[in-house]
Biopython code that builds the backbone (N, CA, C, O; Angstrom):
import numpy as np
from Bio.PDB.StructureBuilder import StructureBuilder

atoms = [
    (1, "UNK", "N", (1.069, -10.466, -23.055)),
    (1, "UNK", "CA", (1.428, -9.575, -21.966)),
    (1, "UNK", "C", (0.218, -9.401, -21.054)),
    (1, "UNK", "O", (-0.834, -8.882, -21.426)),
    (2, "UNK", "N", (0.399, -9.775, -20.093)),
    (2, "UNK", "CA", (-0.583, -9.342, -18.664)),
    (2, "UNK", "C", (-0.547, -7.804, -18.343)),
    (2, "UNK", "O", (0.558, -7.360, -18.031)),
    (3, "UNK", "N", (-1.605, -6.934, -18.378)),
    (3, "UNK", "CA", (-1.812, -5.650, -18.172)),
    (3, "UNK", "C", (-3.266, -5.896, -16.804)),
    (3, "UNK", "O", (-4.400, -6.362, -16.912)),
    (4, "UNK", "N", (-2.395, -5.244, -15.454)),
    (4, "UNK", "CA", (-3.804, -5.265, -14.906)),
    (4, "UNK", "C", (-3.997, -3.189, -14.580)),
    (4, "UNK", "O", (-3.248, -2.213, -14.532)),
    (5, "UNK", "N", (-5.348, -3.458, -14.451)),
    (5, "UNK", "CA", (-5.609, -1.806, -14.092)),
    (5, "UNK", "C", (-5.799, -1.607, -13.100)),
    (5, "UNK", "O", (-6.690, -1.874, -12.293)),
    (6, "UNK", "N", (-4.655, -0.943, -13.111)),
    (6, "UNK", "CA", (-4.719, -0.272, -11.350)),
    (6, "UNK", "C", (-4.673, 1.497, -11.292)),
    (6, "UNK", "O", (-4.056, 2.313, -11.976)),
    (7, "UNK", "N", (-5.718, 1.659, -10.037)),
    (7, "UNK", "CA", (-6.602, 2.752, -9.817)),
    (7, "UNK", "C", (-6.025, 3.176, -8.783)),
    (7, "UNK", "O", (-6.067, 2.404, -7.824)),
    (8, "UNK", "N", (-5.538, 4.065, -8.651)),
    (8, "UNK", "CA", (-4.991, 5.207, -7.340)),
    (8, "UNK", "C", (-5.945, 4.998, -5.950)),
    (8, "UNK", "O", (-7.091, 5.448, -5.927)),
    (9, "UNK", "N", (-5.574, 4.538, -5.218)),
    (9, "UNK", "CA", (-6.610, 4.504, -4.212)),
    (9, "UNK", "C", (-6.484, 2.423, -3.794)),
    (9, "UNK", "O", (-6.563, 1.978, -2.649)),
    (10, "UNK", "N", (-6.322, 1.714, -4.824)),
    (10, "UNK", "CA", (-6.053, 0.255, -5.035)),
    (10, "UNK", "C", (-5.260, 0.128, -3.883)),
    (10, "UNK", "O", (-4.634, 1.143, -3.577)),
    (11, "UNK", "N", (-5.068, -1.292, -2.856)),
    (11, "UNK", "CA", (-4.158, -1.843, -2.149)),
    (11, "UNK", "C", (-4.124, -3.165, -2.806)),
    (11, "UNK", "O", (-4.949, -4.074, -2.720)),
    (12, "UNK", "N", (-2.719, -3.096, -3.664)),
    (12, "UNK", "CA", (-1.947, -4.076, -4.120)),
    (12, "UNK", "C", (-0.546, -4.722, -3.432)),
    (12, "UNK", "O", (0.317, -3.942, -3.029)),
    (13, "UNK", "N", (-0.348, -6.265, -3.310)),
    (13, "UNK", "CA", (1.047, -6.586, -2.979)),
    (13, "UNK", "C", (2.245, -6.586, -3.552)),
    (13, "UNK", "O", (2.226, -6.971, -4.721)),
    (14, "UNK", "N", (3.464, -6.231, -3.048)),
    (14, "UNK", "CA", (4.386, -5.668, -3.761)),
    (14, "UNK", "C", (5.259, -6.693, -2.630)),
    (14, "UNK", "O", (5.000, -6.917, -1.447)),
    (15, "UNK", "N", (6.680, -7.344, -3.719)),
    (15, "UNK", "CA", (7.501, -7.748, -3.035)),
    (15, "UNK", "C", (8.534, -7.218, -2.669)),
    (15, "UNK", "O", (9.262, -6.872, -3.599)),
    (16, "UNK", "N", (8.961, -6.976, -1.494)),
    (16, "UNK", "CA", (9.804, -6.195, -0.682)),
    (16, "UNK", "C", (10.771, -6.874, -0.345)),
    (16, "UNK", "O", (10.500, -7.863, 0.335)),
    (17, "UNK", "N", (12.357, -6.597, -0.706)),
    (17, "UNK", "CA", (13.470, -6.874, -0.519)),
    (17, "UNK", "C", (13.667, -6.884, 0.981)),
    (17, "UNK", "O", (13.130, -6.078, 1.740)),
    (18, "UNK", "N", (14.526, -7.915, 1.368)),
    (18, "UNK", "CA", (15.034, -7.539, 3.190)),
    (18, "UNK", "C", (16.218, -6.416, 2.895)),
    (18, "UNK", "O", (16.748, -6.152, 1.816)),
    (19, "UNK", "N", (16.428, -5.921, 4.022)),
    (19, "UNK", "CA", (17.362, -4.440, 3.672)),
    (19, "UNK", "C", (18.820, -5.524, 3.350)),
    (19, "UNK", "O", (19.689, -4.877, 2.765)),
    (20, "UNK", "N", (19.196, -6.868, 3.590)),
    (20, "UNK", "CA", (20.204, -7.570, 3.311)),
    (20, "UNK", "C", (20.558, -8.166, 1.946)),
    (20, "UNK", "O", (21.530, -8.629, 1.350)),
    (21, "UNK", "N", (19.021, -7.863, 1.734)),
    (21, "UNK", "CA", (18.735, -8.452, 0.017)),
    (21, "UNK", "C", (18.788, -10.158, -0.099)),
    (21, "UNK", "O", (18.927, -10.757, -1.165)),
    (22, "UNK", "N", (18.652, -10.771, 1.175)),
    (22, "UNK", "CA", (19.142, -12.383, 1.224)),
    (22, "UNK", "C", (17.511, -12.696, 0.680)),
    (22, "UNK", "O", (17.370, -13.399, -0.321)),
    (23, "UNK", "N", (16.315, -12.145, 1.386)),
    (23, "UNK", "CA", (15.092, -12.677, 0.432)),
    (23, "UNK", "C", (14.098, -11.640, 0.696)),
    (23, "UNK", "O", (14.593, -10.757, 1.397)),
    (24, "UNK", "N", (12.822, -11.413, 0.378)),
    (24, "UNK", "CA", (11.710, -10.799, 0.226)),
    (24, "UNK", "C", (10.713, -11.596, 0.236)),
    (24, "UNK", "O", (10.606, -12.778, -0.093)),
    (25, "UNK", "N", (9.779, -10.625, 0.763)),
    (25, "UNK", "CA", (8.416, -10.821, 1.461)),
    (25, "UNK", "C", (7.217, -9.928, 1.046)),
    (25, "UNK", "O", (7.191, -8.718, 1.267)),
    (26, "UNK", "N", (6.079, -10.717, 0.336)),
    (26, "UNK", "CA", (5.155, -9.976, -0.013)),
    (26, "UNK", "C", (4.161, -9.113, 0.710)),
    (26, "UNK", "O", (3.417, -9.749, 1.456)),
    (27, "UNK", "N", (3.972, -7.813, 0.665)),
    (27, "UNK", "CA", (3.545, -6.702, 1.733)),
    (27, "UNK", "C", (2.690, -5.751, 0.944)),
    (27, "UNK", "O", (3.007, -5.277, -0.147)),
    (28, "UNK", "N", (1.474, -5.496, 1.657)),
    (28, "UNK", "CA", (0.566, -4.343, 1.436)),
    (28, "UNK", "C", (1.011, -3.423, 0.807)),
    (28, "UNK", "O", (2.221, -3.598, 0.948)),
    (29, "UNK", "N", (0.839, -2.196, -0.043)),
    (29, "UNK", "CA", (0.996, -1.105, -0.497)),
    (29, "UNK", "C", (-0.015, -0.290, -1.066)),
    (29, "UNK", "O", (-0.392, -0.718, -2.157)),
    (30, "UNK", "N", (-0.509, 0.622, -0.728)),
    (30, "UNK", "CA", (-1.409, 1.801, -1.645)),
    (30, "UNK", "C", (-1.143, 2.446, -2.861)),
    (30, "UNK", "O", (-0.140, 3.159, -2.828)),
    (31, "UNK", "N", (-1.974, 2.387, -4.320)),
    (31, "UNK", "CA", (-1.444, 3.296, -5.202)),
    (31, "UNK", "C", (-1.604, 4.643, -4.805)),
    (31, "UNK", "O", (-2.646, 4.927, -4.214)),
    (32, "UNK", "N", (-0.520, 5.784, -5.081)),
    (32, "UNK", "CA", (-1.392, 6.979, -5.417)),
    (32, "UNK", "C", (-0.789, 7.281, -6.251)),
    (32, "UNK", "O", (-0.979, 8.491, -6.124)),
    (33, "UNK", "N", (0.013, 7.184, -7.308)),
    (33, "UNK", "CA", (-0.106, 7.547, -8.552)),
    (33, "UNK", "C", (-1.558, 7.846, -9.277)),
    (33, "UNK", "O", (-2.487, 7.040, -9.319)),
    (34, "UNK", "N", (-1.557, 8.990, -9.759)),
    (34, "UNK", "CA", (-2.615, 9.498, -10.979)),
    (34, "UNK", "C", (-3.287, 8.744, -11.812)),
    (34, "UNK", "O", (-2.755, 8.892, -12.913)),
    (35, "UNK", "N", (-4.316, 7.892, -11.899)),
    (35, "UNK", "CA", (-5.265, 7.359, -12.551)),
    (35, "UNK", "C", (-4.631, 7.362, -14.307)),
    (35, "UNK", "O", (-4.453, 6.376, -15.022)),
    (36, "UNK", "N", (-4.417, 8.677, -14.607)),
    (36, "UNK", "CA", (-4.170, 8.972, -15.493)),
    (36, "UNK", "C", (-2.752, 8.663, -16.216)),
    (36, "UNK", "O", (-2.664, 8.480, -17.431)),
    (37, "UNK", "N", (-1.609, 8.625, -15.288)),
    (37, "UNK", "CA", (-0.625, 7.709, -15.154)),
    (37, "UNK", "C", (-0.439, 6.170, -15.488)),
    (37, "UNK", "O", (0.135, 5.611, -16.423)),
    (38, "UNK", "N", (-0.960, 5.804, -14.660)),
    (38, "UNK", "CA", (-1.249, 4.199, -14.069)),
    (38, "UNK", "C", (-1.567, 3.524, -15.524)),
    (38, "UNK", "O", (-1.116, 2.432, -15.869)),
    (39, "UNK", "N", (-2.669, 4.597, -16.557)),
    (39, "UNK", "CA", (-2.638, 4.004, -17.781)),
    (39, "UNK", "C", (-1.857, 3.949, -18.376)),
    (39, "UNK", "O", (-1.745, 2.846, -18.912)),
    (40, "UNK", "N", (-0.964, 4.806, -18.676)),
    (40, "UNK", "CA", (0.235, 5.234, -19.633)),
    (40, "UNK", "C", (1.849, 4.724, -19.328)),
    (40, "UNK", "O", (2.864, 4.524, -19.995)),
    (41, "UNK", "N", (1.469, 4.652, -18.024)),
    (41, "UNK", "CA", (3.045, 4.154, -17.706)),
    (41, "UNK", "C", (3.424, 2.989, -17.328)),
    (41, "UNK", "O", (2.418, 2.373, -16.978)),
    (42, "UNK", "N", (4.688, 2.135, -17.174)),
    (42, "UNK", "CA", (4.635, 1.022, -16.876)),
    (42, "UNK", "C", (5.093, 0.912, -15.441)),
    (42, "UNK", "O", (5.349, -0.153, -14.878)),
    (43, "UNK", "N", (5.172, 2.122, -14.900)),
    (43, "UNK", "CA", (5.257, 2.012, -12.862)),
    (43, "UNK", "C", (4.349, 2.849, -12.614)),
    (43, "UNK", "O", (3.951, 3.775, -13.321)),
    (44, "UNK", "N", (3.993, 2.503, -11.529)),
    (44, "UNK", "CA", (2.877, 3.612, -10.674)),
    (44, "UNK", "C", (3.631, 3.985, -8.832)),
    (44, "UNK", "O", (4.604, 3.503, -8.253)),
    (45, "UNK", "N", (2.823, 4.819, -8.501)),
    (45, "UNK", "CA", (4.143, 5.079, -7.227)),
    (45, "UNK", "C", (3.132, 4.540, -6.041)),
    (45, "UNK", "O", (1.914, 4.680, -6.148)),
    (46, "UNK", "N", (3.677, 3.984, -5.034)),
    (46, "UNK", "CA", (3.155, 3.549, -3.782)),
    (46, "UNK", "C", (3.534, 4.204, -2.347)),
    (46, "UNK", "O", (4.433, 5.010, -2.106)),
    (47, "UNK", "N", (2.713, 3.699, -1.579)),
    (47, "UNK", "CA", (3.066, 4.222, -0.077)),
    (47, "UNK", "C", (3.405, 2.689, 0.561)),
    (47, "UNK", "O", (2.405, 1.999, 0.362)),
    (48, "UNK", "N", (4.216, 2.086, 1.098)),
    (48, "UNK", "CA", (3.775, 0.985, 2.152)),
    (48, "UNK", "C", (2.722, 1.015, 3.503)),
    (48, "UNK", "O", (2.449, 1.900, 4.314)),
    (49, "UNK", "N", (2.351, -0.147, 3.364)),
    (49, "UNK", "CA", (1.381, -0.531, 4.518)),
    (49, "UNK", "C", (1.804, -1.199, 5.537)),
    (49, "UNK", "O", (2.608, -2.090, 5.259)),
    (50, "UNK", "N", (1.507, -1.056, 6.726)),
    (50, "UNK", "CA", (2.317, -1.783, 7.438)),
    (50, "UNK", "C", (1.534, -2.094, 8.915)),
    (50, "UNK", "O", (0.912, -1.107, 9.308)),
    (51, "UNK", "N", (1.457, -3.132, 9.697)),
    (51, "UNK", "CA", (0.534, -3.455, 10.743)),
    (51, "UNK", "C", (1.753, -2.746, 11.999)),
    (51, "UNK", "O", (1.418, -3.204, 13.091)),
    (52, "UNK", "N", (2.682, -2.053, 12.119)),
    (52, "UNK", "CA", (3.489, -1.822, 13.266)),
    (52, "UNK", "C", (2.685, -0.436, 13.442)),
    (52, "UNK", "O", (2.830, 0.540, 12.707)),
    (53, "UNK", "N", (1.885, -0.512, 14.452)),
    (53, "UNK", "CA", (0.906, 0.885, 14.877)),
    (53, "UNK", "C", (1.608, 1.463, 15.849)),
    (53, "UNK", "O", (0.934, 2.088, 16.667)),
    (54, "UNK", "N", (3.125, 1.435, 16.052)),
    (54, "UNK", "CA", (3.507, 2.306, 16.842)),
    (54, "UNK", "C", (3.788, 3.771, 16.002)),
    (54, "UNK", "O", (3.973, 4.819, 16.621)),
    (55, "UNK", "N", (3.794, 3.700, 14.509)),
    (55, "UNK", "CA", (4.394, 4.948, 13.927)),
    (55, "UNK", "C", (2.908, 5.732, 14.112)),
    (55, "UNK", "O", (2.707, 6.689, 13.364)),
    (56, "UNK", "N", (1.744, 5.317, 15.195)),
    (56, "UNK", "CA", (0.564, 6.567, 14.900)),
    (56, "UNK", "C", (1.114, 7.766, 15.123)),
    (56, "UNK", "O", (2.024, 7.925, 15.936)),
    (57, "UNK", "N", (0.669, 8.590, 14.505)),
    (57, "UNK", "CA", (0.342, 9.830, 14.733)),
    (57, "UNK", "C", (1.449, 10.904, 14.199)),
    (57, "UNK", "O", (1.724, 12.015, 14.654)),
    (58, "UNK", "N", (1.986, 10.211, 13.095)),
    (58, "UNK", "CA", (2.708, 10.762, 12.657)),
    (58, "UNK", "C", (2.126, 11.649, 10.802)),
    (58, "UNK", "O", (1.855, 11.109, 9.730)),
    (59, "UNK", "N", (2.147, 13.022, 11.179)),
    (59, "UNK", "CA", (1.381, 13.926, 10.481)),
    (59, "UNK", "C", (1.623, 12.559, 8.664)),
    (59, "UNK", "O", (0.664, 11.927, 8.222)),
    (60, "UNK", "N", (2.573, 12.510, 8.247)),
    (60, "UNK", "CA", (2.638, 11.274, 7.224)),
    (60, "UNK", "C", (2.029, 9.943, 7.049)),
    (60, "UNK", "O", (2.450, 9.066, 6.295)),
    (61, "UNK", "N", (1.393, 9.902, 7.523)),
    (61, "UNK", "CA", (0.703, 8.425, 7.953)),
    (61, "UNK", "C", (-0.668, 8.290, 8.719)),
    (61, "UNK", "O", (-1.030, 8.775, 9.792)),
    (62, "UNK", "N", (-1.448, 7.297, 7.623)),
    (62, "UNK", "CA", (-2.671, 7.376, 7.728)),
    (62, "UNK", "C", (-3.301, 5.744, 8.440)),
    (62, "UNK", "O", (-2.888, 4.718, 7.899)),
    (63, "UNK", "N", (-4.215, 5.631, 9.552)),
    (63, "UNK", "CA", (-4.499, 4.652, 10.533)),
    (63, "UNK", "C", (-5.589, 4.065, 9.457)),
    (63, "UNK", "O", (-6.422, 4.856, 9.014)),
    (64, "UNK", "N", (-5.601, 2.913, 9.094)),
    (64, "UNK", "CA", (-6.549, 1.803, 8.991)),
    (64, "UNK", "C", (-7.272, 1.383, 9.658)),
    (64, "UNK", "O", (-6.681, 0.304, 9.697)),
    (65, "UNK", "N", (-8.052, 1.234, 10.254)),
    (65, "UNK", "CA", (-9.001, 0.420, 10.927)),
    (65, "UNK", "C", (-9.898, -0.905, 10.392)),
    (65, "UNK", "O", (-11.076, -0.603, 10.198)),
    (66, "UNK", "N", (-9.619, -2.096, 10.159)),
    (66, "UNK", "CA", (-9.977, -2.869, 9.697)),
    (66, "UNK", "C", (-11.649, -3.277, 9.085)),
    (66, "UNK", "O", (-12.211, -3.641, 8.052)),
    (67, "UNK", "N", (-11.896, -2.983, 10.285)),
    (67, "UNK", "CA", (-13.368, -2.773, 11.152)),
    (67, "UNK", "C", (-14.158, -1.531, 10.551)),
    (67, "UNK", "O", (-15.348, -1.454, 10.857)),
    (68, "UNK", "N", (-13.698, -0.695, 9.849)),
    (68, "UNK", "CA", (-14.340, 0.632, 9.919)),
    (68, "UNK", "C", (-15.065, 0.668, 8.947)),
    (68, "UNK", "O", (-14.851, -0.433, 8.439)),
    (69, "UNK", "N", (-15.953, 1.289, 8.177)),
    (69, "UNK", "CA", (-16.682, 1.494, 7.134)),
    (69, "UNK", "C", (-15.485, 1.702, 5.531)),
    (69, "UNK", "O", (-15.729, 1.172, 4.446)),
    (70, "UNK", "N", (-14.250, 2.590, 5.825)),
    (70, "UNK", "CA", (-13.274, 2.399, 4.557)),
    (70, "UNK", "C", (-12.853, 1.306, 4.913)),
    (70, "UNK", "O", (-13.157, 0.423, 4.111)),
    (71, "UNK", "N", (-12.244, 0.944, 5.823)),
    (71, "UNK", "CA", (-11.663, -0.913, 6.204)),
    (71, "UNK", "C", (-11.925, -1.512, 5.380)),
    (71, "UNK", "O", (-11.217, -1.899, 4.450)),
    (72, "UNK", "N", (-13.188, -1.716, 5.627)),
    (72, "UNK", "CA", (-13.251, -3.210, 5.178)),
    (72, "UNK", "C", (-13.325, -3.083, 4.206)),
    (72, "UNK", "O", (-12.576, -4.026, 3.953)),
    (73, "UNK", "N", (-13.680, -2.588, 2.910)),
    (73, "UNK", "CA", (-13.567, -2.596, 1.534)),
    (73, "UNK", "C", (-12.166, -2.667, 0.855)),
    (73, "UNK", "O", (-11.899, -2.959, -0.311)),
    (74, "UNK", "N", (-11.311, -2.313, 1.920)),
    (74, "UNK", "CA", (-9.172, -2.664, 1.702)),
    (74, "UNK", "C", (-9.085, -4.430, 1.625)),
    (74, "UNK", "O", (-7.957, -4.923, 1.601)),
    (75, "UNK", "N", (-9.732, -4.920, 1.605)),
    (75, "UNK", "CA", (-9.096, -6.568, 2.408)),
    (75, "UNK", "C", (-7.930, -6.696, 3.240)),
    (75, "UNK", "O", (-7.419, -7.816, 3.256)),
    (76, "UNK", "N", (-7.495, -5.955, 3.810)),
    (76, "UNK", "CA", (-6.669, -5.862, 4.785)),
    (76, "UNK", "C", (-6.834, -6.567, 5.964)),
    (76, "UNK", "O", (-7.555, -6.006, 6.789)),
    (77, "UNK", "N", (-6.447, -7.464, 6.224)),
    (77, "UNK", "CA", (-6.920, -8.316, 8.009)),
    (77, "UNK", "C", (-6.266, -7.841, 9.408)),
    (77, "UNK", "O", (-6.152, -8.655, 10.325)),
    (78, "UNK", "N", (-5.938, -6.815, 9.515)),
    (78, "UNK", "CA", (-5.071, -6.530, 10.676)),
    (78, "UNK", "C", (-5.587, -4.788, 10.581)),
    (78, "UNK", "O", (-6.047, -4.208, 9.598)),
    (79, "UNK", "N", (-5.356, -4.307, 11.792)),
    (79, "UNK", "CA", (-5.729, -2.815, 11.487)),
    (79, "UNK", "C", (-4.183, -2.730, 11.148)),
    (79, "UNK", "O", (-3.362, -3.590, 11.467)),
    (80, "UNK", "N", (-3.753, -0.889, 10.052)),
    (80, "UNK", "CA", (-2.619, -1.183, 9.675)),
    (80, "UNK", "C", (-2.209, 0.429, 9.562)),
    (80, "UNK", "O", (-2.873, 1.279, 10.155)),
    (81, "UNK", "N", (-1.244, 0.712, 8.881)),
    (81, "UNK", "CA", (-0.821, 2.266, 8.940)),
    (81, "UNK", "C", (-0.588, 2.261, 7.253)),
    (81, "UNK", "O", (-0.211, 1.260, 6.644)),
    (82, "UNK", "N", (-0.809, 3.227, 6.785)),
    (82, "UNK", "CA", (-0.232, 3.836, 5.535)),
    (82, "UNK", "C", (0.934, 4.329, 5.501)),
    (82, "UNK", "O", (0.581, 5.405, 5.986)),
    (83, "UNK", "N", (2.294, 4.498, 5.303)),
    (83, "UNK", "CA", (3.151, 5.355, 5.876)),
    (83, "UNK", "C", (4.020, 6.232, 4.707)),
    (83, "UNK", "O", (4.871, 6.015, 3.843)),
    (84, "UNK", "N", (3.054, 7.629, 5.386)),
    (84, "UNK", "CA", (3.987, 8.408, 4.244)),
    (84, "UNK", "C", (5.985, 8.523, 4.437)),
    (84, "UNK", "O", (6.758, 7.841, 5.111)),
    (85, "UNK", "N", (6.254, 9.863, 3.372)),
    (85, "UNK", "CA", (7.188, 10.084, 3.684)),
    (85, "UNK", "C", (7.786, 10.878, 4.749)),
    (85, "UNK", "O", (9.010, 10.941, 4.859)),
]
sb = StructureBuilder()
sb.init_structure("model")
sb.init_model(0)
sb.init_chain("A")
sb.init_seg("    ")
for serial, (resi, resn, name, xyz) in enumerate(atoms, 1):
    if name == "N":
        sb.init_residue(resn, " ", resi, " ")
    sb.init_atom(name, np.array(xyz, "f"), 0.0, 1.0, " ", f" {name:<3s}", serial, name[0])
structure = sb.get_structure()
């Protein structure tokens, strides 16, 4: 069994269904599930990531900057949005 550790704060890819379900496409996501979780359980919960920067400024959703001092430590290549609920 493959166990990887993942840390709240991690940007991992997650494959995402088309809303038609005909195929999926692998896409950015943030953990924030509990550290403490993430060990114990076999799901952890995510936010999607997403490069469509028209949703700024929406109190749920947090701006990436590729470029920036947190940036670049994401490997993220595009500036991008976090998008809450």
């Amino acid at each position: 069994m493959f166990t990887m550790k993942i840390r709240r704060g991690d940007i991992v890819l997650v494959v995402y269904p088309f809303t038609d379900l005909s195929s999926s496409k692998k896409r950015p996501a943030i953990v924030i599930s509990r550290d403490l979780d993430n060990r114990r359980l076999d799901n952890v919960i995510l936010l999607p990531i997403t490069t469509k920067l028209f949703h700024r400024g929406e109190e749920t959703e947090v701006l990436i900057i590729k470029d920036s001092d947190e940036g670049k430590g994401t490997g993220l290549k595009i500036d991008s949005v976090i998008v809450g609920v």
